[in-house]
C-alpha positions in Angstrom: -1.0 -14.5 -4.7 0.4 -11.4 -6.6 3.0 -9.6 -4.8 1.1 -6.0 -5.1 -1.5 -8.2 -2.7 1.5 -9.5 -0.6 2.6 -6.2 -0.4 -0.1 -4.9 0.9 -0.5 -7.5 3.6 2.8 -7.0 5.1 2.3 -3.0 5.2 -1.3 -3.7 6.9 0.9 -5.6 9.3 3.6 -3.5 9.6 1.2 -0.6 10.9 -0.5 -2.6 13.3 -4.0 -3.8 11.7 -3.5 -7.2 11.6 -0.5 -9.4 14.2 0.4 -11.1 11.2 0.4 -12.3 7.8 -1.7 -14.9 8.5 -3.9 -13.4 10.6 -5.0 -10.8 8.0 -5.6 -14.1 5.6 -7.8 -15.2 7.7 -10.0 -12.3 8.0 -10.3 -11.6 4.4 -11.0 -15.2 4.2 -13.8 -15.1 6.4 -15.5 -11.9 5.4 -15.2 -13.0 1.9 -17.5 -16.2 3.0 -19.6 -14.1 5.2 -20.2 -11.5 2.5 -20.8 -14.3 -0.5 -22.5 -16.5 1.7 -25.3 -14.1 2.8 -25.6 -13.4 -0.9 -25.9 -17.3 -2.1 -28.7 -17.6 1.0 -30.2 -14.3 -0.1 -30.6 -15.8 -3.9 -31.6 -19.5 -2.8 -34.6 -18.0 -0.8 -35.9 -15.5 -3.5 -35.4 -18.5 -6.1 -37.2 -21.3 -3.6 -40.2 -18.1 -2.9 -40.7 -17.2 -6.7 -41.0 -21.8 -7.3 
């Protein structure tokens, strides 16, 4: 992970948005799937409708 990213991780901790390092990892994690995931479902459905 570049360290501009680390960076920014440890500051979003140090003010209190996240309890830790990995916490905030795992949230960006998860709305990453959530966001891309919807899409992905989104696509496949239009895709299977236009078949």
């Amino acid at each position: 992970m570049p360290e501009q990213q680390l960076d920014m991780i440890s500051y979003m901790v140090a003010q209190g948005k996240f309890p830790s390092a990995s916490e905030a990892i795992r949230t960006a994690v998860r709305e990453l799937i959530d966001e891309r995931g919807e899409k992905l479902l989104r696509r496949s459905e239009m895709i299977e409708a236009l078949s």
